[in-house]
N, CA, C and O atoms as a Maestro MAE file, in Angstrom:
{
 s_m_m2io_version
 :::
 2.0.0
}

f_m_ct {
 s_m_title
 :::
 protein
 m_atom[180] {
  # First column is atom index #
  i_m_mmod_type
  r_m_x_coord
  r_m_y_coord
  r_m_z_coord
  i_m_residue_number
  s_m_chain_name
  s_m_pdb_residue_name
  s_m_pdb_atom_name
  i_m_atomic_number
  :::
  1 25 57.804 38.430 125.996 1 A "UNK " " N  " 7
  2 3 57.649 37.613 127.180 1 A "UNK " " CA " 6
  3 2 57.774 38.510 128.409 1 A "UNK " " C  " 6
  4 15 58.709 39.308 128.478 1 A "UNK " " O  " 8
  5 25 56.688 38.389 129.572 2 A "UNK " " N  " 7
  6 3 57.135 39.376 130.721 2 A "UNK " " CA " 6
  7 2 57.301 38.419 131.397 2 A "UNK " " C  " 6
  8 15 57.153 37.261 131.006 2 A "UNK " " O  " 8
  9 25 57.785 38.921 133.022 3 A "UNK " " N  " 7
  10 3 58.664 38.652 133.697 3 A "UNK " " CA " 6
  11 2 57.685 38.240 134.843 3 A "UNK " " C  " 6
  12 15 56.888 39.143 135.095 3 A "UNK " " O  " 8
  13 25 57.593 37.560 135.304 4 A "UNK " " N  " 7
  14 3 56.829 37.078 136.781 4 A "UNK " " CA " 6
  15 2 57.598 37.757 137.514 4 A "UNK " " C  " 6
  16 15 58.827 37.713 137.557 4 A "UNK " " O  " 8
  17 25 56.557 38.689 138.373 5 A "UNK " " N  " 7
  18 3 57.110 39.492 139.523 5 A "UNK " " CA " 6
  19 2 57.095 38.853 141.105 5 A "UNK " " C  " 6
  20 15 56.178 38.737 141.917 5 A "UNK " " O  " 8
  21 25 58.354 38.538 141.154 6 A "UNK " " N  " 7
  22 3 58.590 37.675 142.936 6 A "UNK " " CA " 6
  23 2 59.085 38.820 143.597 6 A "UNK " " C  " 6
  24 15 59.120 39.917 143.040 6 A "UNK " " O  " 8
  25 25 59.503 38.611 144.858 7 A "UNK " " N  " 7
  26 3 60.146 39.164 145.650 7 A "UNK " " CA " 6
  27 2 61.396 39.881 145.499 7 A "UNK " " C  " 6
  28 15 61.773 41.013 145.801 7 A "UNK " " O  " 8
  29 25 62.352 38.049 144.477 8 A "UNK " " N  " 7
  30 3 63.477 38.631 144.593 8 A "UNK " " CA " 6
  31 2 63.375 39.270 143.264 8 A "UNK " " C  " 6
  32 15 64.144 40.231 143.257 8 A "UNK " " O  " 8
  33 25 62.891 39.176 142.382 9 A "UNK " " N  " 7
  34 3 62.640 40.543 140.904 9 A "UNK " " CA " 6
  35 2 62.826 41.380 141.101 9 A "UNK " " C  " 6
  36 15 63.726 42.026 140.565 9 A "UNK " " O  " 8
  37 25 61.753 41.960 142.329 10 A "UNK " " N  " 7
  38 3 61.092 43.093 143.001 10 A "UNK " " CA " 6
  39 2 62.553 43.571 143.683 10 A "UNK " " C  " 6
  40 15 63.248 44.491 143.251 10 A "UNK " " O  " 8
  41 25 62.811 42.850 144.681 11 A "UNK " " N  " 7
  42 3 64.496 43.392 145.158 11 A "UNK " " CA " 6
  43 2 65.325 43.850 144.222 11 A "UNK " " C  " 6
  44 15 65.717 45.017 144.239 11 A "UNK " " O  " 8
  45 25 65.818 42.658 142.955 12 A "UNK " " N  " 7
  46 3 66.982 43.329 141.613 12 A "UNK " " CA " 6
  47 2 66.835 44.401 141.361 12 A "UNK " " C  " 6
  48 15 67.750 45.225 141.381 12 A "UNK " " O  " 8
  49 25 65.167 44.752 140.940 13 A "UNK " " N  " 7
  50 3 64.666 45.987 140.217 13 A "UNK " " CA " 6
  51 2 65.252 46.706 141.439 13 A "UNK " " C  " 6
  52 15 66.469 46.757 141.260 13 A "UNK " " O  " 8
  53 25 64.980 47.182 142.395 14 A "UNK " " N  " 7
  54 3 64.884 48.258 143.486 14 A "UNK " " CA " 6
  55 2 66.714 48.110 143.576 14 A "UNK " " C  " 6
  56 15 67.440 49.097 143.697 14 A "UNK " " O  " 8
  57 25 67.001 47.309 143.527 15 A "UNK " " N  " 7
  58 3 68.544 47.501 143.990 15 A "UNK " " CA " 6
  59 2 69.230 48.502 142.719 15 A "UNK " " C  " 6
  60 15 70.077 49.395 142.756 15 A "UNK " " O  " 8
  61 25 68.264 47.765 141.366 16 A "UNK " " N  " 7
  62 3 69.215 48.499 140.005 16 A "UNK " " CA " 6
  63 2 68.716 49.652 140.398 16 A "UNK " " C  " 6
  64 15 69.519 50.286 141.082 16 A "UNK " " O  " 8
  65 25 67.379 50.336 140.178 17 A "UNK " " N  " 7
  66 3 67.007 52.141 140.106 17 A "UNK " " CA " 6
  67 2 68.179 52.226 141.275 17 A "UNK " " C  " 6
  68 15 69.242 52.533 140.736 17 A "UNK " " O  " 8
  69 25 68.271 52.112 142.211 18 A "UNK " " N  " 7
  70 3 68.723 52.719 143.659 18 A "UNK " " CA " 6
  71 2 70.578 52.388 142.714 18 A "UNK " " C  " 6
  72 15 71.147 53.478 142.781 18 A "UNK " " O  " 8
  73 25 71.174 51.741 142.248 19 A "UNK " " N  " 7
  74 3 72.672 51.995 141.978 19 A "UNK " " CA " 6
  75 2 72.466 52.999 140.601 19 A "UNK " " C  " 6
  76 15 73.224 53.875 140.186 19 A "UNK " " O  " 8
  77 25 71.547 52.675 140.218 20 A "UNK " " N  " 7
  78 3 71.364 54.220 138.841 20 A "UNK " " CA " 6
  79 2 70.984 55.225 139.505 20 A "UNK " " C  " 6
  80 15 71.418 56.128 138.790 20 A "UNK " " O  " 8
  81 25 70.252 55.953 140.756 21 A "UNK " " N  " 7
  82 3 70.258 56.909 141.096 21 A "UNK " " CA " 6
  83 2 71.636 57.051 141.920 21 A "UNK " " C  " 6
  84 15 71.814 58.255 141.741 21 A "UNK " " O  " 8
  85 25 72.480 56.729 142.523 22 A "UNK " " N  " 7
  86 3 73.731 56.788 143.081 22 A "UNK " " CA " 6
  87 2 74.454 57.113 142.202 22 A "UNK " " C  " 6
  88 15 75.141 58.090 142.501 22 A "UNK " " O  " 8
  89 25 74.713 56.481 140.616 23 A "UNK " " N  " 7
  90 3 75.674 57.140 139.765 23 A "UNK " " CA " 6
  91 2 74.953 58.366 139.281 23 A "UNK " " C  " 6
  92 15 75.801 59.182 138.921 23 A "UNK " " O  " 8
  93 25 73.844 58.787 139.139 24 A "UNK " " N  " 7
  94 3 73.354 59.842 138.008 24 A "UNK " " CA " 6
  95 2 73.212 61.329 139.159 24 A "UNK " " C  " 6
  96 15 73.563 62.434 138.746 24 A "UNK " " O  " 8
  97 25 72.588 61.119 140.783 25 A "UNK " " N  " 7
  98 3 72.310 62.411 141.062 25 A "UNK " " CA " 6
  99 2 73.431 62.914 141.784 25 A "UNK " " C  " 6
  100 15 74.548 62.447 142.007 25 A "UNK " " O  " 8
  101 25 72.548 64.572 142.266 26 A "UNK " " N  " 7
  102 3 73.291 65.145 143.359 26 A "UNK " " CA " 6
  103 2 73.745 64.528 144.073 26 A "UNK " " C  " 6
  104 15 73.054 63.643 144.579 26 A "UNK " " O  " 8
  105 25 75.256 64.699 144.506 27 A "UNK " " N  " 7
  106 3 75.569 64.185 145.832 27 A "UNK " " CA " 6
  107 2 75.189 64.446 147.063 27 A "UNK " " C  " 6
  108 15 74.849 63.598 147.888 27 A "UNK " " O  " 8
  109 25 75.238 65.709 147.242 28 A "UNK " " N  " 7
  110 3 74.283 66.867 148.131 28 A "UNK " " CA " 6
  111 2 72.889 66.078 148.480 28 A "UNK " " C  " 6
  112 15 72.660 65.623 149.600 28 A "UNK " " O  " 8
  113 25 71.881 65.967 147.235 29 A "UNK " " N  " 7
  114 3 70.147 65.650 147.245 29 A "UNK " " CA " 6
  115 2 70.734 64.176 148.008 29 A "UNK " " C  " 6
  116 15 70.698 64.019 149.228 29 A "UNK " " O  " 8
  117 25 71.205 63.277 147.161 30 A "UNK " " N  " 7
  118 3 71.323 61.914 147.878 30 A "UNK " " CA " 6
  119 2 71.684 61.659 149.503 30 A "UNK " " C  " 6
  120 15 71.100 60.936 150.310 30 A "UNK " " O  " 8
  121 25 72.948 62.583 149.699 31 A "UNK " " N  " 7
  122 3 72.818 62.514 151.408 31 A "UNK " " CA " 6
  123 2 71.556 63.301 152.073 31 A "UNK " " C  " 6
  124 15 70.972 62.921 153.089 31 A "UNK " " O  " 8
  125 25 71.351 64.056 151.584 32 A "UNK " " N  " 7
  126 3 69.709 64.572 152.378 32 A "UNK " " CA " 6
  127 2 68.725 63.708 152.186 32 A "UNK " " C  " 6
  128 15 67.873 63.596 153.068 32 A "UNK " " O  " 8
  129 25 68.650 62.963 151.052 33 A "UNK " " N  " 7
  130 3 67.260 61.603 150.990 33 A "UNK " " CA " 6
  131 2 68.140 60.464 152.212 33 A "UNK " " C  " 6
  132 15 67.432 59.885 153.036 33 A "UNK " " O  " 8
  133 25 69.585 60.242 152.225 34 A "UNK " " N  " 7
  134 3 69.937 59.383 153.416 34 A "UNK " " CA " 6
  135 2 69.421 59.574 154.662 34 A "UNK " " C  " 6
  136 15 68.874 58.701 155.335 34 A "UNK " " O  " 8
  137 25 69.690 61.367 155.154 35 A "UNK " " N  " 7
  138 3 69.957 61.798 156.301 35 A "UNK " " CA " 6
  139 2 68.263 61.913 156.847 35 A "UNK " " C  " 6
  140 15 67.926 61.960 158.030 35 A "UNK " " O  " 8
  141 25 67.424 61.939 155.773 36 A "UNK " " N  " 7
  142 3 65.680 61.951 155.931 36 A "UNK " " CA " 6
  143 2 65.252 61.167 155.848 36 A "UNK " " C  " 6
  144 15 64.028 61.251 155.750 36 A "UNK " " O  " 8
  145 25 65.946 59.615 155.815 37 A "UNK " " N  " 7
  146 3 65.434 58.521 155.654 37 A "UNK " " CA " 6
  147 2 65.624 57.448 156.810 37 A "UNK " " C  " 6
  148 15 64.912 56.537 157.232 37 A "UNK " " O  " 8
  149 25 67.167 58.045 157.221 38 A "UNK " " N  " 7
  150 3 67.822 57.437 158.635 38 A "UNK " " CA " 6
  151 2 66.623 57.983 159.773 38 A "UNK " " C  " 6
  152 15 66.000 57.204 160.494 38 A "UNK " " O  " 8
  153 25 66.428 59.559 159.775 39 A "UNK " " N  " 7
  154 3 65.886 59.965 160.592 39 A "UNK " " CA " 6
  155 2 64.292 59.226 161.030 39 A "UNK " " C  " 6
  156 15 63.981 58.558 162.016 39 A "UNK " " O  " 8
  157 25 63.747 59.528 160.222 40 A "UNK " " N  " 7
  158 3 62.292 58.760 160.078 40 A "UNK " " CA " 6
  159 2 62.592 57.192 160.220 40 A "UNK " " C  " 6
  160 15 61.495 56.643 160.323 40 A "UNK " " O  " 8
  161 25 63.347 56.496 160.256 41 A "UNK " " N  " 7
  162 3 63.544 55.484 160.601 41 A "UNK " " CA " 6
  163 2 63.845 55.208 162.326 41 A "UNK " " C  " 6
  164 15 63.616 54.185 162.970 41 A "UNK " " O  " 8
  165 25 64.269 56.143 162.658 42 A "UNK " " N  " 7
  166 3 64.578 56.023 164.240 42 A "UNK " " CA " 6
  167 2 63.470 57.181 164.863 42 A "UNK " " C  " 6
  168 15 63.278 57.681 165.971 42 A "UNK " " O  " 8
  169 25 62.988 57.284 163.795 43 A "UNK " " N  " 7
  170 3 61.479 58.388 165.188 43 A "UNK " " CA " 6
  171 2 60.657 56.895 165.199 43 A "UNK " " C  " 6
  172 15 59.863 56.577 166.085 43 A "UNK " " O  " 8
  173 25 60.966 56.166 164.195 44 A "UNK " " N  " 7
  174 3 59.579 54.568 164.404 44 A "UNK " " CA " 6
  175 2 59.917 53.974 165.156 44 A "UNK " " C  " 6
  176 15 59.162 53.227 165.780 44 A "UNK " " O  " 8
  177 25 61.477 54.101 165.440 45 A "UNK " " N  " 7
  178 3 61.485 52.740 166.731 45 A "UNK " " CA " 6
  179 2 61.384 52.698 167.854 45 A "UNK " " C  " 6
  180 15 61.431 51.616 168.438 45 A "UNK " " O  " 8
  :::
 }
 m_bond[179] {
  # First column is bond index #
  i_m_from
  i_m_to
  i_m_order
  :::
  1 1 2 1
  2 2 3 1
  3 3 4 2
  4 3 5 1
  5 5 6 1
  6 6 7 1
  7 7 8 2
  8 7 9 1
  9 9 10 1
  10 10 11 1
  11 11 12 2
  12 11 13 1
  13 13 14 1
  14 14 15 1
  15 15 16 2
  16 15 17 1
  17 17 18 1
  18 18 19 1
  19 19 20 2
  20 19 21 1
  21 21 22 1
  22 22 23 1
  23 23 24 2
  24 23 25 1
  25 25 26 1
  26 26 27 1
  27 27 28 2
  28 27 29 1
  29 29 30 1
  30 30 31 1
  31 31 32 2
  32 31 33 1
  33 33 34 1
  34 34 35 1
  35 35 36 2
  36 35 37 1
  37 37 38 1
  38 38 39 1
  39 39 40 2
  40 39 41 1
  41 41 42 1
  42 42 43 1
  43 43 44 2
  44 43 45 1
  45 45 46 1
  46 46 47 1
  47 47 48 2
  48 47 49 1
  49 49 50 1
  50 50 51 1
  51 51 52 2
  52 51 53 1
  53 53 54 1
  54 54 55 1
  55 55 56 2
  56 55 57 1
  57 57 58 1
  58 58 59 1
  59 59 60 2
  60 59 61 1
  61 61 62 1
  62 62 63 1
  63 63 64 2
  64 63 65 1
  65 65 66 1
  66 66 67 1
  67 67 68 2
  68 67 69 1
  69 69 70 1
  70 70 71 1
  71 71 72 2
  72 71 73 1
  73 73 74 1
  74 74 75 1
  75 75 76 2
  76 75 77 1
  77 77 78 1
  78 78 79 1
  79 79 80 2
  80 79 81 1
  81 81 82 1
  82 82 83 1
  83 83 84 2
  84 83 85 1
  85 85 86 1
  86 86 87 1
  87 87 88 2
  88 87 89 1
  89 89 90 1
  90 90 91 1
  91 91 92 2
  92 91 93 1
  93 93 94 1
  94 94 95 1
  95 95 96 2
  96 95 97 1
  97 97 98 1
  98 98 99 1
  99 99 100 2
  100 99 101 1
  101 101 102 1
  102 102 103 1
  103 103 104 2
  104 103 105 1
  105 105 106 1
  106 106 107 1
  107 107 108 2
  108 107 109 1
  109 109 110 1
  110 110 111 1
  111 111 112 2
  112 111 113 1
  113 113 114 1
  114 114 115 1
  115 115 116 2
  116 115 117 1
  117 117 118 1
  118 118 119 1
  119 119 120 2
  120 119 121 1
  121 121 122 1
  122 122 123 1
  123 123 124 2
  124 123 125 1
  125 125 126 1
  126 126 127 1
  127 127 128 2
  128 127 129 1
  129 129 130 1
  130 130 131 1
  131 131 132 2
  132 131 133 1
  133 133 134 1
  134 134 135 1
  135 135 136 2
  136 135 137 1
  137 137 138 1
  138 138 139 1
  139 139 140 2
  140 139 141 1
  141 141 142 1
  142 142 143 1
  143 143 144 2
  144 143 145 1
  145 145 146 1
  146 146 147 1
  147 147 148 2
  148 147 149 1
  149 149 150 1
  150 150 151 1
  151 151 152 2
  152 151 153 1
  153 153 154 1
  154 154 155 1
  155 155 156 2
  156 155 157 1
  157 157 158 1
  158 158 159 1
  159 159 160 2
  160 159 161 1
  161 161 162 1
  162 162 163 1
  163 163 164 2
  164 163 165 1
  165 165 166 1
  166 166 167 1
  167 167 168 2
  168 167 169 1
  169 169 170 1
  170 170 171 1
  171 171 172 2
  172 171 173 1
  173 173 174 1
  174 174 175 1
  175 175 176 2
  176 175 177 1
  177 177 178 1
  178 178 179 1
  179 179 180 2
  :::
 }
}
């Protein structure tokens, strides 16, 4: 049986990868994907 893909699916999924990449990587890589993600977020606004 698959899964009808909504919004909020689409959110669970993205929330689970994103708390499995928080336990599994670099701590180091993860604040640099933060610190490159904050940034590019405030050159858009």
């Amino acid at each position: 049986m698959t899964q009808k893909v909504t919004p909020e699916n689409n959110s669970n999924t993205a929330l689970n990868r994103y708390k499995y990449l928080l336990s599994t990587a670099n701590p180091q890589e993860i604040e640099k994907a933060h610190e490159e993600a904050f940034a590019s977020m405030s050159e858009k606004s």
